[in-house]
C-alpha positions in Angstrom: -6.7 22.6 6.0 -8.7 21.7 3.0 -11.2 23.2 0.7 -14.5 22.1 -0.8 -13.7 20.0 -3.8 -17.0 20.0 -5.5 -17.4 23.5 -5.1 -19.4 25.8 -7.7 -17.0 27.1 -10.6 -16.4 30.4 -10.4 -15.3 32.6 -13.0 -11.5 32.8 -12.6 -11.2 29.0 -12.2 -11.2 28.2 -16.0 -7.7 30.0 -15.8 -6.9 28.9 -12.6 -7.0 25.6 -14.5 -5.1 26.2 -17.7 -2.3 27.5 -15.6 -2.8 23.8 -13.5 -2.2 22.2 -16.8 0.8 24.1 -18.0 4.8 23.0 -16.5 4.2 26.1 -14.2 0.7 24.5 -12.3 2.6 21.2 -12.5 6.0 22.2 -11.1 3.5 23.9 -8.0 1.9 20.5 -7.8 4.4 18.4 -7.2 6.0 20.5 -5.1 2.9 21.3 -2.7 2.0 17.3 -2.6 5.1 16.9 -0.3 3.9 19.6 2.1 0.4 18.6 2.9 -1.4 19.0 5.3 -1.4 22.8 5.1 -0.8 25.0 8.0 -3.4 28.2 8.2 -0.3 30.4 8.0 1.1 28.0 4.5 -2.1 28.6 3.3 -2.3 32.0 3.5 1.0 32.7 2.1 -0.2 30.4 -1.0 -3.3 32.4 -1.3 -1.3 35.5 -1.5 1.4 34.2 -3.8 -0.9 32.8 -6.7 -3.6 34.7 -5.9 -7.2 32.9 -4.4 -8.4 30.9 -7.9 -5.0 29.7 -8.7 -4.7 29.0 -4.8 -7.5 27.2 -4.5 -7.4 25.2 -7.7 -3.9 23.4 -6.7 -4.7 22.9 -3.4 -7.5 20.7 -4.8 -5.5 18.9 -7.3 -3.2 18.1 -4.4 -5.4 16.6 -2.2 -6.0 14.5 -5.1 -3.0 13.8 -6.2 -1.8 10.4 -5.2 -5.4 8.8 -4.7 -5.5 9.9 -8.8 -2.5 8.7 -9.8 -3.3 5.4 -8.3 -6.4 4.6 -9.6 -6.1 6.2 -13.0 -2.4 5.1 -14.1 -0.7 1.9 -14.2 2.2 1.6 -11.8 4.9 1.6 -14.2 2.7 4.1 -17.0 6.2 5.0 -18.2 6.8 1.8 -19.6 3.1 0.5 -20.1 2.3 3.1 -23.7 1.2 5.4 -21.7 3.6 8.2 -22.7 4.3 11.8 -22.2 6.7 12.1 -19.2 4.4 11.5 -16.6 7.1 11.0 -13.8 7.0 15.3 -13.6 3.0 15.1 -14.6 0.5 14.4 -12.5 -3.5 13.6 -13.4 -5.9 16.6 -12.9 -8.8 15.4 -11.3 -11.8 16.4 -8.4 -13.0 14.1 -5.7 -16.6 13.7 -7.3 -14.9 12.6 -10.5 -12.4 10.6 -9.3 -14.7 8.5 -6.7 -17.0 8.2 -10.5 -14.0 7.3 -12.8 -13.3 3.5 -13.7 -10.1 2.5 -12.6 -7.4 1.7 -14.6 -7.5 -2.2 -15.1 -10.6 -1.7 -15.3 -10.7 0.2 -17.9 -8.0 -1.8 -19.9 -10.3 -4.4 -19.3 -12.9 -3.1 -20.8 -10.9 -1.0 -23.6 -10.0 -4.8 -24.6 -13.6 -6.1 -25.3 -13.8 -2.8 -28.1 -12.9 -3.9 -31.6 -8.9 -2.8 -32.6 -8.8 0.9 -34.4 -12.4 1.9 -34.4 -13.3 4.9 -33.6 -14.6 5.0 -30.2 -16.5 7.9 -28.7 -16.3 8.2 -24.7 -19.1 10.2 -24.0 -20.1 11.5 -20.0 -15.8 11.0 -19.9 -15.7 12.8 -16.8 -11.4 13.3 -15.7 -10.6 10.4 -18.6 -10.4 7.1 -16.8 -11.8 5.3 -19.1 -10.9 7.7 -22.3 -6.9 6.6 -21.5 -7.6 2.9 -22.0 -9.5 3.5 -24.9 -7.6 5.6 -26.5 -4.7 3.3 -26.5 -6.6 1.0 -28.9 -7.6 3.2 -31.4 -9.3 6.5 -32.5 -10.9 8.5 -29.4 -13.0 11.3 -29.1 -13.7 12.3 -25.6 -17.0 13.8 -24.8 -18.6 15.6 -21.6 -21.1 19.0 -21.1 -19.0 20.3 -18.1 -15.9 22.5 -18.9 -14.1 21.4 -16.4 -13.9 18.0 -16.8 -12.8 18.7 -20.4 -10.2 20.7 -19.3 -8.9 18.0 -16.7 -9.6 15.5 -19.5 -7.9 17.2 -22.3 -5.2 17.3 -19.4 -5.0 13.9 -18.9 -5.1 12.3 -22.1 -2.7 14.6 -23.3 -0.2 13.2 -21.2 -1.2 9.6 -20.7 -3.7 9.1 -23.7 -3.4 7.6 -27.4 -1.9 9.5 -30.3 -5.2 9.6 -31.8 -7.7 11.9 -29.2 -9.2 15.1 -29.0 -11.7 16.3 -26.4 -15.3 17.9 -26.9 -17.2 20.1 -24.3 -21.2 19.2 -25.5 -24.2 17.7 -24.1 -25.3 14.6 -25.2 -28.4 15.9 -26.2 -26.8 18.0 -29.1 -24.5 15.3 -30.0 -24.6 13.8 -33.5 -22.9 10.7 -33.8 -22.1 9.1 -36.9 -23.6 5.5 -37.3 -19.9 3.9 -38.0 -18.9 4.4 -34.2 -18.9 2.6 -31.0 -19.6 4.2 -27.8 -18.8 4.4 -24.5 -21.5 6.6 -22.2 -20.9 6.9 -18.5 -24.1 8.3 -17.4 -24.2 10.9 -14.2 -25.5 8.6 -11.9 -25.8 12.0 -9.3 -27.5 14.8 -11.3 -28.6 16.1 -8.2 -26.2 15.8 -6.1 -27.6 12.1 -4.5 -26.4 8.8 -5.8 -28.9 6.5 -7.6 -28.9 3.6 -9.6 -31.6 4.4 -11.4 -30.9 4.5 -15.2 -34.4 6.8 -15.4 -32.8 9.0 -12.9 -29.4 9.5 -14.4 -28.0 12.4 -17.1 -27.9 12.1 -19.9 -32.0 10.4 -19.6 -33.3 7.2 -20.7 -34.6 8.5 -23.7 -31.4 10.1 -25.2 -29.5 7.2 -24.1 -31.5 4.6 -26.3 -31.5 7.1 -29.0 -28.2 7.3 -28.9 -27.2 3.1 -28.8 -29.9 2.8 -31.7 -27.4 5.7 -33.8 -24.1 3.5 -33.3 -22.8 0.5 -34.4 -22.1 -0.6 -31.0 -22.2 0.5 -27.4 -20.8 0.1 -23.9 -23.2 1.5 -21.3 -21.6 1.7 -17.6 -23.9 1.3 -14.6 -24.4 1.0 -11.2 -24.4 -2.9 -10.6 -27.7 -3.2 -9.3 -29.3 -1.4 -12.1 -31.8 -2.8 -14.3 -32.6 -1.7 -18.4 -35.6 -0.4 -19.2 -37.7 -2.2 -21.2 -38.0 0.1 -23.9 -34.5 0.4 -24.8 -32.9 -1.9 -27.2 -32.0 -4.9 -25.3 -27.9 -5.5 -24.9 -26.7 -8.9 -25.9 -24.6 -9.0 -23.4 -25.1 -7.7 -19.3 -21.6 -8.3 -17.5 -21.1 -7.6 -13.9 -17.1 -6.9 -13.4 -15.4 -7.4 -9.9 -12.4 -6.6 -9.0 -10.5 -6.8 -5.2 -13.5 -8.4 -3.5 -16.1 -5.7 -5.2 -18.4 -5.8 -7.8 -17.1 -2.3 -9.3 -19.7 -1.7 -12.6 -21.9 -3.3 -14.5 -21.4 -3.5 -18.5 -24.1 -3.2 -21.2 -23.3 -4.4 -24.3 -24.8 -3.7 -27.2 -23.3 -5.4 -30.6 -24.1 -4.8 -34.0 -24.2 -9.5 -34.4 -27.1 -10.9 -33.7 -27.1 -13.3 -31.0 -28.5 -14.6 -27.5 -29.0 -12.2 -24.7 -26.0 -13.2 -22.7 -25.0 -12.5 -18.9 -21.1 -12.5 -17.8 -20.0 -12.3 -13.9 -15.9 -11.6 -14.7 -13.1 -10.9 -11.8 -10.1 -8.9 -13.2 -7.4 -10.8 -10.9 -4.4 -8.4 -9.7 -2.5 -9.4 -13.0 -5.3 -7.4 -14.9 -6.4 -11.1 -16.3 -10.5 -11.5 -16.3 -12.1 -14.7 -14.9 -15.2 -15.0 -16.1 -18.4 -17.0 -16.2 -20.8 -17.1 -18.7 -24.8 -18.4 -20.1 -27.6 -17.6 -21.8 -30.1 -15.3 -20.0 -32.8 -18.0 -21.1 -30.8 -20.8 -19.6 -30.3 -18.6 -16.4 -33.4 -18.1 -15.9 -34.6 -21.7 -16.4 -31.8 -23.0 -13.7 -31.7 -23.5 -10.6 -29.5 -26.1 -7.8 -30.8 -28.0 -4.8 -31.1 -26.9 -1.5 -29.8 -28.2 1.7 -30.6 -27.4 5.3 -26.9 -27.6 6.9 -23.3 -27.8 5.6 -21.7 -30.1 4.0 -17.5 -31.4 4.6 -17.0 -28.6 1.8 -18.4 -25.1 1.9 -18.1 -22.6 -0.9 -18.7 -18.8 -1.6 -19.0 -17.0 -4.7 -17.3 -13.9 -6.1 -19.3 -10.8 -5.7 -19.5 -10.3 -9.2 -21.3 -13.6 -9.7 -23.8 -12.7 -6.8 -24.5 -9.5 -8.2 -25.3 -10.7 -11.3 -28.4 -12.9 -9.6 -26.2 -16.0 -11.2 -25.2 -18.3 -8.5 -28.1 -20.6 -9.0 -26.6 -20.6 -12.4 -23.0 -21.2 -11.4 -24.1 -23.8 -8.7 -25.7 -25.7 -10.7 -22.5 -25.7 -13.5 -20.4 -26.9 -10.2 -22.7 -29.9 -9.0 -23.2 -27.5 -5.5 -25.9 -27.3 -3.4 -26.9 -24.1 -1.3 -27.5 -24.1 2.1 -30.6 -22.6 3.2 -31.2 -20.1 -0.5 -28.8 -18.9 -3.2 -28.0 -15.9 -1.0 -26.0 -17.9 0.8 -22.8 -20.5 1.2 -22.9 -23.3 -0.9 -22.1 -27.3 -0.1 -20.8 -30.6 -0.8 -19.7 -33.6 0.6 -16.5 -33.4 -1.8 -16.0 -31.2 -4.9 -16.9 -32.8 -8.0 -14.0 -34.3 -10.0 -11.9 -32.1 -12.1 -13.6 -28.8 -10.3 -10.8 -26.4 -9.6 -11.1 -23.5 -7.2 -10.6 -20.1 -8.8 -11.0 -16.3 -8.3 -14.9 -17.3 -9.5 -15.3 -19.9 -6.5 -13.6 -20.4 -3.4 -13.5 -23.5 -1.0 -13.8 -24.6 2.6 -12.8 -27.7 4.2 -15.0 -27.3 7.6 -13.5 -29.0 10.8 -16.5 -28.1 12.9 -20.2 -27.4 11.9 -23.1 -26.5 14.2 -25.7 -24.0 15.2 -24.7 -20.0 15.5 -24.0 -20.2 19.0 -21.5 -17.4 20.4 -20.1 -19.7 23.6 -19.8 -22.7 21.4 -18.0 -21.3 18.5 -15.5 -19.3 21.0 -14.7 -22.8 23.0 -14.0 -24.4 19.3 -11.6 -21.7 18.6 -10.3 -21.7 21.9 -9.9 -25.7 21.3 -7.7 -25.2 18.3 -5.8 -22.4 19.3 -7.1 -19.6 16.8 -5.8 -16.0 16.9 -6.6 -14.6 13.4 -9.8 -15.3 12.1 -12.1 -14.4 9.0 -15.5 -13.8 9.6 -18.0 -14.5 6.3 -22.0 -13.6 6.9 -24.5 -14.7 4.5 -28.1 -13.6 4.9 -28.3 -12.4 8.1 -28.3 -9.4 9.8 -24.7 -9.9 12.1 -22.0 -7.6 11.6 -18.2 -9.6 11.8 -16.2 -6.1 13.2 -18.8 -6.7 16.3 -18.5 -10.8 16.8 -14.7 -10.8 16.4 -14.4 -9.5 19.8 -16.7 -12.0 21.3 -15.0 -14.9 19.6 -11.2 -14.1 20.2 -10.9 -12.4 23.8 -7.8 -13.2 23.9 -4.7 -14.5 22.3 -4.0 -18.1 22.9 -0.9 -19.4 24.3 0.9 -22.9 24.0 1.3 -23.8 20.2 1.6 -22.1 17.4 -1.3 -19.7 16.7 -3.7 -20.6 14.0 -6.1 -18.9 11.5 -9.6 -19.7 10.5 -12.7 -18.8 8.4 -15.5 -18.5 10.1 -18.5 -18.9 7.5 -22.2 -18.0 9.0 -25.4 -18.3 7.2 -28.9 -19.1 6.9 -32.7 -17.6 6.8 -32.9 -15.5 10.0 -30.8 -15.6 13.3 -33.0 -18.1 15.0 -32.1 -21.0 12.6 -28.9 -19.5 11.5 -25.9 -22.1 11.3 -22.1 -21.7 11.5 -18.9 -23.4 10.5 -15.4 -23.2 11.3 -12.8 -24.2 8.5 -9.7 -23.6 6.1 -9.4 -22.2 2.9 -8.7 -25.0 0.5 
């Protein structure tokens, strides 16, 4: 039995939630993790036990729990600085928030690009993903308008954060920042209730957003990748698109206090928490742009999300000697790789072993051929779903020799000239 999780606040819950926070709330919490799902009768007896805020407050941080602690702490916190006996602790945190929060190598990721011991203010913090990174280099002050985020943040970092924190419940609006800082603002991208990627359309607005980069020394600005800046802000040096597990998870504005050339980044955080990343001029972007070919090539190639979301694979083609097939939506070719390119979490390869049009029989009698049972299905630019072809493709397991796997890599305009190609990763 669950509850609603984004629920209004009532009055009791502010205490409901100082008693989550204390040893009492916590000893409840870990003990109620292990019983879950709840029985009607469990429930009941909980409700009458703690009473219905105090009830309904833990059940909550329950369901939570483990999804929380995954995304918001290291796997070994206890020995990665991120102190305060967190093996009988766990993080406070509601669905809304935690589906929002940056994860944490993404957030030490980005806690990294922040200059060493200056006083950073997170501001929109929500439960404190980000804050925790951050606060680990230096001076934090952790900033949001609802109280119960403070008080799950305040939670958090006081278990898991810096030495140096303290938490403030204020709207941005209010907020005066003094000009030595740097900031990090996390704007609501669902004020009401609907997601959008709409910077105009987010909390805190447009308007106190630029007023508040032009008050700092410098600024981080998290957004929804597809997000654009308005042109009446000041303009970031730096826009950088971050993947990580096959995603593009956030975009980045920066805004430093050098001068420089407006830059774009497409970075991958590989599992090691090490960034990949890809680099050039917005001017030279723009200006770019690689050759086009009909069909593939020996070697197919497809980019990391990150790169495609940041409208840079022209770009990056180019940089790689690569032509696309069809547009820059798609797979990219080559007859061979040129020399000294190496494949990388950026770019990965495909040495094809049969190429031809997107036919369903013909593609499942070239399988069939080489005796493929596990097979990866990549569309570009068309409308065909791979959890629906699969079925069509393997009907059934082939017998004889060893079974094979393959990557199955379809593109092109539209279905009607659409092309296919079976192959290896290199």
């Amino acid at each position: 039995m669950t509850l609603n999780d984004d629920a209004p606040v009532l009055a009791g819950d502010a205490e409901a939630d100082r008693w989550l926070c204390r040893a009492a709330g916590q000893a409840e919490l870990l003990g109620l993790i292990t019983q879950l799902p709840l029985s009607a009768n469990r429930l009941a007896r909980l409700r009458n036990e703690l009473g219905q805020p105090r009830a309904a407050r833990l059940l909550q941080a329950a369901e939570q729990a483990v999804a929380a602690r995954a995304k918001l702490l290291p796997d070994a916190a206890e020995g990665s600085g991120c102190s305060g006996g967190s093996a009988q602790r766990l993080p406070l945190v509601t669905s809304r928030a935690l589906q929002q929060a940056s994860d944490w190598q993404l957030a030490a990721y980005k806690a990294s690009q922040f200059p060493p011991q200056v006083a950073v203010v997170d501001l929109c913090c929500g439960v404190g993903g980000d804050a925790i990174a951050l606060s680990h280099r230096g001076p934090l002050l952790a900033v949001d308008r609802d109280p119960q985020m403070c008080r799950y943040a305040a939670h958090n970092l006081s278990q898991w954060g810096g030495a140096v924190t303290a938490v403030l419940c204020e709207a941005a609006e209010d907020l005066q920042l003094p000009n030595n800082i740097w900031l990090h603002l996390d704007p609501d991208r669902r004020p009401q209730q609907r997601r959008t990627s709409a910077v105009e359309h987010s909390s805190p607005d447009a308007e106190t957003i630029a007023k508040l980069i032009e008050r700092v020394s410098g600024a981080a600005l998290k957004l929804a990748p597809a997000a654009t800046i308005p042109a009446t802000w000041p303009q970031p040096q730096v826009r950088e698109w971050i993947s990580r597990g096959g995603s593009c998870r956030q975009q980045v504005a920066w805004f430093l206090p050098t001068k420089q050339p407006a830059m774009l980044r497409a970075t991958c955080l590989l599992p090691s928490g090490q960034p990949e990343s890809f680099t050039i001029a917005t001017e030279q972007a723009e200006q770019t742009g690689c050759s086009l070919v009909d069909q593939p090539q020996l070697w197919m190639f497809d980019f990391d999300p990150a790169i495609r979301a940041a409208g840079l694979s022209d770009a990056f083609a180019e940089s790689l000697g690569l032509a696309a097939i069809s547009s820059p939506a798609g797979f990219f070719t080559a007859e061979q790789p040129a020399a000294g390119m190496q494949f990388s979490a950026l770019v990965r390869g495909f040495r094809t072993c049969w190429r031809g049009p997107m036919d369903v029989k013909k593609i499942k009698q070239q399988l069939g051929q080489m005796g493929v049972a596990r097979l990866e299905i990549k569309v570009r630019g068309i409308d065909l779903k791979p959890e629906q072809l699969r079925p069509k493709l393997l009907s059934r397991r082939p017998s004889g020799a060893a079974a094979a796997d393959a990557v199955l890599l379809i593109g092109g305009r539209n279905r009607q000239t659409a092309y296919a190609a079976i192959a290896h990763r290199a």
